[in-house]
C-alpha positions in Angstrom: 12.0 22.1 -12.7 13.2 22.3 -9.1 12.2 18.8 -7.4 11.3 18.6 -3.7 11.6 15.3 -2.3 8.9 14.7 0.4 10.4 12.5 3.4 8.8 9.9 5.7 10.5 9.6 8.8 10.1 5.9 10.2 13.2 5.2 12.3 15.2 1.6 12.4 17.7 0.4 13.6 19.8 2.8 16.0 20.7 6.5 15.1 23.5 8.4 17.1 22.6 11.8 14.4 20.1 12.1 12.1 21.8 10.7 9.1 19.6 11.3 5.7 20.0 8.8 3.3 21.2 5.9 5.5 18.9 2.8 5.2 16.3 4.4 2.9 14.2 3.4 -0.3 13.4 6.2 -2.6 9.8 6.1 -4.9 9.2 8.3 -8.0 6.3 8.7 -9.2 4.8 9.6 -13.0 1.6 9.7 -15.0 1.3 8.1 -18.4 -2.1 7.1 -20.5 -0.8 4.4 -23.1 1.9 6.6 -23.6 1.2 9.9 -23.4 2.3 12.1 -20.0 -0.4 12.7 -17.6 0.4 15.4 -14.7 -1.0 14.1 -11.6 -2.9 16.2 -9.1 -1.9 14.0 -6.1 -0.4 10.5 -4.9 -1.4 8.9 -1.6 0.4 6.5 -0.4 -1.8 4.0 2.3 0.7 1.8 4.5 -2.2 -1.4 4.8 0.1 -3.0 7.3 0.7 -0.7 9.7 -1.6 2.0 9.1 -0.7 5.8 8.4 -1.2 7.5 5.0 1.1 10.4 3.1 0.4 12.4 0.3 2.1 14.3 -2.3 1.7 17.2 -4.5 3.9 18.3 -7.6 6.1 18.8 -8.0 7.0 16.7 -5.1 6.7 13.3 -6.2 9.7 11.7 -4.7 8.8 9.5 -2.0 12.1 8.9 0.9 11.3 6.1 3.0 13.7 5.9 5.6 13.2 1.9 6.5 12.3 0.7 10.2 10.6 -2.2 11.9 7.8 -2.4 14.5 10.2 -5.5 16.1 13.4 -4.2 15.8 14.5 -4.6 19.2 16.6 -1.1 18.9 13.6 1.1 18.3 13.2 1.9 22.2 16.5 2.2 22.7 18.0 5.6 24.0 20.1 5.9 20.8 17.2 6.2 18.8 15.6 9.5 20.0 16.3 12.9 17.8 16.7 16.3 18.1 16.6 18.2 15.3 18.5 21.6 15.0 15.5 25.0 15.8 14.7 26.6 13.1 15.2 29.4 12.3 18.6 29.4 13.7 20.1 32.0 14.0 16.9 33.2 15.9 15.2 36.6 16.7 14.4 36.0 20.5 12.1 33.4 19.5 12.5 29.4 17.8 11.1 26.1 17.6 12.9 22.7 18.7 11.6 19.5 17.2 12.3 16.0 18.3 11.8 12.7 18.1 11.2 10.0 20.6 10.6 6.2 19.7 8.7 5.3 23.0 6.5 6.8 25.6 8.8 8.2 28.2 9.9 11.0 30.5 12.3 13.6 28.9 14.2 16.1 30.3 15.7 19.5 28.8 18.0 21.7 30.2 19.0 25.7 28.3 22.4 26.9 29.2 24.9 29.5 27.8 28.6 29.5 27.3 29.6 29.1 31.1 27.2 26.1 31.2 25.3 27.9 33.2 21.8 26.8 34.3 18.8 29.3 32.5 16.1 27.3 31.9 15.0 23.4 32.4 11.7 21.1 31.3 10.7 17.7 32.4 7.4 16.3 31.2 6.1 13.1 30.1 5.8 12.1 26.3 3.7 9.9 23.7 6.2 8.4 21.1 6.7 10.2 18.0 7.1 13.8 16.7 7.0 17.1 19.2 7.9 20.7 18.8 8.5 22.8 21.6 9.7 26.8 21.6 11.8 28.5 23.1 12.4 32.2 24.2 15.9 34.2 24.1 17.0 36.3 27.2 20.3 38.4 27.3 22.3 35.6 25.8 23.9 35.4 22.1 24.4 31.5 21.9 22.7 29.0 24.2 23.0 25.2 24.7 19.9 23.2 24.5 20.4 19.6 26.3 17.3 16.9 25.7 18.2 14.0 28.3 16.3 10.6 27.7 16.4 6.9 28.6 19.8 8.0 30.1 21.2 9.3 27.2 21.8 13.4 26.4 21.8 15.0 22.5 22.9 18.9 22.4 22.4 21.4 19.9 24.1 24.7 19.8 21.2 28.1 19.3 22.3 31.4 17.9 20.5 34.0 19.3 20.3 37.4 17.0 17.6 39.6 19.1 17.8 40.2 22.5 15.1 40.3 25.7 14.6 42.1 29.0 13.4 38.8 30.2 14.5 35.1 31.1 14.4 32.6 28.3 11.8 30.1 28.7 10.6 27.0 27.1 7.4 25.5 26.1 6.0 22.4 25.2 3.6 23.3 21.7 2.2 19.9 21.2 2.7 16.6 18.3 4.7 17.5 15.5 5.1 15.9 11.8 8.7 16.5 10.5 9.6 18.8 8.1 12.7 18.3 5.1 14.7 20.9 5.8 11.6 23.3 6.4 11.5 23.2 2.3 8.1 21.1 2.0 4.5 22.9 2.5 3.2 19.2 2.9 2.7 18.0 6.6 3.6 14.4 6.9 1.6 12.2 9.0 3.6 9.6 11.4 4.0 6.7 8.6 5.9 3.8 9.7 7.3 1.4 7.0 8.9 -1.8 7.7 10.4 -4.0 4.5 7.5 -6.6 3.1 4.7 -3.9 4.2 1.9 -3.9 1.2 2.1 0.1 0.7 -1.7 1.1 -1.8 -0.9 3.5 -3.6 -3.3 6.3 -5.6 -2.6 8.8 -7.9 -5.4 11.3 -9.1 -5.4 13.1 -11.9 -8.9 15.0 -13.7 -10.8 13.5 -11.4 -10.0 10.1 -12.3 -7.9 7.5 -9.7 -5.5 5.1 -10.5 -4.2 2.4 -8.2 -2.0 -0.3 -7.4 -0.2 -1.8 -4.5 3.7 -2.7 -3.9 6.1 -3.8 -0.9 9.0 -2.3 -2.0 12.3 -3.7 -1.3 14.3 -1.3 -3.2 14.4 2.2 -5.0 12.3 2.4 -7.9 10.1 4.3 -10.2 6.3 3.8 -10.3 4.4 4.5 -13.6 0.3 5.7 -12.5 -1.2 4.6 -15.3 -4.7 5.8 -16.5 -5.4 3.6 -19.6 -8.5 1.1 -19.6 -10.5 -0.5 -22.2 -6.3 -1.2 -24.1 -4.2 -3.5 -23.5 -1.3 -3.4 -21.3 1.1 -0.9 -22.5 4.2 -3.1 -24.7 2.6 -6.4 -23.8 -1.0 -6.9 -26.1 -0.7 -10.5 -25.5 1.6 -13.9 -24.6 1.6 -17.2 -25.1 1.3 -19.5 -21.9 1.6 -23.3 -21.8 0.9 -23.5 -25.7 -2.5 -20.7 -25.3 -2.6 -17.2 -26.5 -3.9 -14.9 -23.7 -4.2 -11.3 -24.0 -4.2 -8.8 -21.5 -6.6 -5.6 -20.3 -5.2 -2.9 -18.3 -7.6 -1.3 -15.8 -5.9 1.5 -14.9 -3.2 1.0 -12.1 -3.5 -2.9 -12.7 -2.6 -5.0 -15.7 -4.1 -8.1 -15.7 -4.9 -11.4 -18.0 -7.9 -10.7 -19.9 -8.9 -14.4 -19.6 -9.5 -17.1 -17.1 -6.7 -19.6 -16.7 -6.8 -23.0 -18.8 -4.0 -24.5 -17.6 -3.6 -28.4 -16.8 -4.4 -31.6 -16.9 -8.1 -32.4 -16.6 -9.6 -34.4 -14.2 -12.7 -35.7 -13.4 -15.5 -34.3 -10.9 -14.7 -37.5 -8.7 -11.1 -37.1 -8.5 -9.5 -34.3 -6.0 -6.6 -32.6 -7.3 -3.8 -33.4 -5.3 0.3 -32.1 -5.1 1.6 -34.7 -7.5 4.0 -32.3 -9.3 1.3 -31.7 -12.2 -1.2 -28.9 -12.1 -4.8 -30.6 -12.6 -7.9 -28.5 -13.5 -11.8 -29.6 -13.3 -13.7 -28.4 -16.7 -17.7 -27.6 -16.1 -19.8 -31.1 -16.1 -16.3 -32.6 -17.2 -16.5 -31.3 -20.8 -13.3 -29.8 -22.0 -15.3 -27.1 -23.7 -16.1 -25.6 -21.3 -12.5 -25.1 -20.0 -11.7 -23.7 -23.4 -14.0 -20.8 -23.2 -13.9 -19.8 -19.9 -11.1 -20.9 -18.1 -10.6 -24.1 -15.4 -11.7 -24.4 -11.9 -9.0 -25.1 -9.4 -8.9 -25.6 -6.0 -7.1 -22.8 -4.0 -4.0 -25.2 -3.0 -3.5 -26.8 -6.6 -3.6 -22.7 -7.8 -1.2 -21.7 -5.3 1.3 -24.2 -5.9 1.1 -25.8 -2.3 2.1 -22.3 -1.1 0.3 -20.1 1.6 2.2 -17.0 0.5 0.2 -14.3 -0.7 0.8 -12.9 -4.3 2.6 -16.2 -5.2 3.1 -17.4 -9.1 1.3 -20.4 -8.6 0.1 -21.3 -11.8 -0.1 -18.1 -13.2 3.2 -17.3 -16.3 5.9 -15.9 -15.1 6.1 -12.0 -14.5 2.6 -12.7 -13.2 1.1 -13.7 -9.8 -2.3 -14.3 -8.3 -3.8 -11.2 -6.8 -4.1 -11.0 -3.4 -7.1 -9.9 -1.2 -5.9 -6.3 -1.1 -5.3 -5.9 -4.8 -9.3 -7.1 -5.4 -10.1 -4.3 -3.5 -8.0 -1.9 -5.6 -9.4 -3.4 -8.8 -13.1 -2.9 -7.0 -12.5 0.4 -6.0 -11.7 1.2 -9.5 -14.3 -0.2 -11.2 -17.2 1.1 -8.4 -19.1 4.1 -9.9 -19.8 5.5 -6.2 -16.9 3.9 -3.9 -13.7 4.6 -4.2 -10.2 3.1 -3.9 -9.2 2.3 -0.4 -12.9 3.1 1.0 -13.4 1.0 4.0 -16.4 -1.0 2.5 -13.8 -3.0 0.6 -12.7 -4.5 3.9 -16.5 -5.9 4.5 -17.0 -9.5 3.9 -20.3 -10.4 1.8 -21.7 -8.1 -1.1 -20.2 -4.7 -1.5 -20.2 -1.9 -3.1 -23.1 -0.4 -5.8 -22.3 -1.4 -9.0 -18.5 -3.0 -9.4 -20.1 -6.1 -10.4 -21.8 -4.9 -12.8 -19.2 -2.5 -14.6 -16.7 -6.1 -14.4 -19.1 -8.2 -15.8 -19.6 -9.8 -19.3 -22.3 -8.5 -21.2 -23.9 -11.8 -22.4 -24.2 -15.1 -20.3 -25.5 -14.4 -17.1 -29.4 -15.8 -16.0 -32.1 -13.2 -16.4 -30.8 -9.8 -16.1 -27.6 -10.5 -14.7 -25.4 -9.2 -17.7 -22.8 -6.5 -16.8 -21.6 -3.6 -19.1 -17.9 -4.9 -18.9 -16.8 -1.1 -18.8 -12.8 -2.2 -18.5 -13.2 -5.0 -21.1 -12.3 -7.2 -17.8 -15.8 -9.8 -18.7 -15.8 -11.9 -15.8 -17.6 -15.0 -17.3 -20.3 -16.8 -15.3 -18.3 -20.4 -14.9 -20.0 -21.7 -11.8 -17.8 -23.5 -9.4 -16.7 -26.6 -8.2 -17.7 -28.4 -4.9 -18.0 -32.0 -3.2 -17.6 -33.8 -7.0 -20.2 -31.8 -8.3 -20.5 -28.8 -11.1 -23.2 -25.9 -9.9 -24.3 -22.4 -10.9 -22.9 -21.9 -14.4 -24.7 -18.8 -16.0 -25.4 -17.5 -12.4 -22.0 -17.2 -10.0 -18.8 -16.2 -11.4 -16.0 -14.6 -10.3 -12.1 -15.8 -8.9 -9.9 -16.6 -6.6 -7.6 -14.8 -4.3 -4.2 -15.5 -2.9 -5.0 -14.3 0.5 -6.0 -16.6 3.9 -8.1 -14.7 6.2 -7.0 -15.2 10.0 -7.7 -18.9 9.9 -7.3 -21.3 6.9 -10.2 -19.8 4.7 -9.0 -18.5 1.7 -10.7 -15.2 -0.1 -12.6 -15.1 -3.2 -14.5 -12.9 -5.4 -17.8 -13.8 -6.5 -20.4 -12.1 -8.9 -23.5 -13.1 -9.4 -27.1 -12.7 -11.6 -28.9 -9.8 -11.0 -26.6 -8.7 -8.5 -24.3 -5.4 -9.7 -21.8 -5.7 -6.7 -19.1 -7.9 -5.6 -18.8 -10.6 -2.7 -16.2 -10.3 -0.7 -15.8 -14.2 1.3 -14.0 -16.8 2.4 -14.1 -20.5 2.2 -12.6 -23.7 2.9 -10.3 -24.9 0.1 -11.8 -27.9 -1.3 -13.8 -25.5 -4.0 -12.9 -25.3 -7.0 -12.9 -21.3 -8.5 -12.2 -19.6 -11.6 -8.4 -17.7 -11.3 -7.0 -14.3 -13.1 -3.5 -13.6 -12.9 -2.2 -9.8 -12.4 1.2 -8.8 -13.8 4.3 -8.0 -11.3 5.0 -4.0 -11.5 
């Protein structure tokens, strides 16, 4: 099968030529259902950092990112700006130019033939990014097209096989998106990527979506998976700080099945502190209920004493807590209406139509406030912790996040009776959540 390789062009550090392959990452991307091969309609790949999206068809599933960074303090520089050879080349009387140019700035071309004779010149003013022009032959067989910018001139030699009557011209024909050797149908959008950017990423496949979310550092493959209701493929269960857990996968995302129990309980009174042991609170103090469903930690003694999002912290190794963003993936996943990466997610407050209730347990909650648990993900209606006191067991539940919002609040999930969606909110630390740890791809 004859693979295309789809490119993203997002330009670092300083190019003299346009050099494929230097300072790049490259993604593959396949489709499996607890082992068996599913083809995949699609893949879009969301950079959440930056902004800009890409997607890819089959049988183009190779993903080139060609790194860069926002701050590199090369990216205006004159060395960085492109011209790519026209295509066609050799041309019938008429061809297109592309270029690149990494800031808003004046450019100037000049056409001229052998002699270096002056034909034809162009000076206008230019956005950064992507931008084709055209150009029209006269009398000449081989012409010389100069682009001069920031002080710095690139050249590229045009082979002219028609001839014209009239003096060659050229035009400006508006934003570009670059294309690999003219071999891809897709269009790419303008998708910078800089190393520790949280890339989503969505593959579709009979109308069903599977997600996840990655910064990758290196080249890798990524497996779409479109299993729920099993456990994660290879791994049905592990033993963690002398407890059996077992684990669910929801699509994209394979998580712990359970809350954490991990720790040394403490009372209501005491405030878990960073004394080098991980302390836990169990409902009204009664280990029991830390044996069913899981401690309640406060979001430092979870984290470890970090503030780095998707850190270990207490979760097993190979596993981390999820951050803000990969909520929103599980959400968009399990939402019968709303769908990955829609830009309710981002709300704060109650979202969405009926996540909640497709993530819920089905026995537990007050009144009617039972979910279907459609993944077999049964988040349990523990209550919380707050101010030495145990409150709304049977009505709240839900779990932490690893993510701080712009000040020192740190996200949470939180589900509640009758409510089927999810709340999206932030608090002060000193509350004491529920936590679910999400396996490292």
């Amino acid at each position: 099968m004859k693979k295309y390789q789809t490119i993203l062009m997002v330009f670092f550090l300083a190019f003299s030529t346009f050099a494929f392959g230097q300072n790049t990452i490259e993604l593959t991307f396949t489709g499996d259902n607890n082992g068996q091969h599913v083809p995949i309609d699609s893949i879009c790949i969301k950079n959440l950092t930056q902004g800009g999206a890409v997607t890819l068809y089959p049988d183009d599933t190779t993903l080139i990112l060609v790194i860069t960074g926002l701050n590199d303090p090369g990216k205006n520089s004159s060395d960085n700006f492109i011209i790519f050879q026209n295509s066609p080349n050799p041309f019938n009387r008429r061809t297109t130019i592309e270029i690149f140019i990494p800031g808003d700035q004046q450019i100037m071309f000049e056409v001229t033939n052998l002699s270096g004779t002056k034909l034809a010149a162009l000076q206008t003013d230019l956005h950064r990014g992507f931008h084709n022009f055209s150009f029209s032959s006269g009398r000449e067989k081989i012409y010389f097209l100069t682009l001069h910018y920031d002080g710095t001139a690139k050249t590229i030699k045009m082979i002219n096989s028609g001839r014209s009557d009239h003096n060659c011209s050229l035009i400006y024909s508006g934003p570009a998106a670059f294309r690999q050797n003219q071999k891809s149908s897709n269009l790419l959008t303008d998708l910078d990527f800089t190393p520790g950017d949280e890339l989503l990423m969505i593959g579709y496949a009979g109308g069903i979506e599977s997600g996840f979310i990655d910064s990758p550092e290196t080249s890798r493959q990524y497996i779409l998976q479109f299993a729920r209701n099993v456990a994660c493929p290879g791994l049905d269960s592990l033993l963690y700080a002398d407890i059996w857990y077992h684990t669910i996968q929801v699509l994209g995302q394979c998580w712990i099945k359970e809350n954490l129990n991990v720790g040394l309980k403490i009372n209501g009174t005491e405030t878990q502190t960073n004394n080098g042991l991980i302390e836990k609170y169990c409902y009204n103090n009664n280990e029991y209920y830390c044996t069913i469903e899981g401690g309640l930690y406060l979001w430092d003694e979870m984290m470890g004493y970090s503030t780095t999002a998707g850190s270990r912290g207490i979760c097993p190794a190979g596993w981390h807590i999820p951050t803000d963003n990969e909520i929103k993936v599980l959400e968009g996943t399990a939402d019968s209406y709303l769908m990955i990466g829609s830009p309710a997610w981002n709300m704060v407050g109650f979202r969405g139509i009926d996540a909640g209730k497709n993530l819920k347990s089905t026995s537990g909650w007050q009144g009617n406030g039972n979910g279907t648990d459609a993944y077999d993900f049964k988040v349990l209606p523990t209550g919380y912790w707050y101010a030495s006191y145990f409150s709304e067991r049977t009505v709240d539940g839900g779990f932490w996040t690893s993510s701080l919002n712009s000040g020192s609040q740190a996200y949470y999930r939180g589900m509640a009776a009758p409510a089927n969606n999810i709340a999206r909110n932030a608090f002060d630390q000193p509350i004491g959540f529920s936590v679910r740890c999400l396996k490292d791809l």
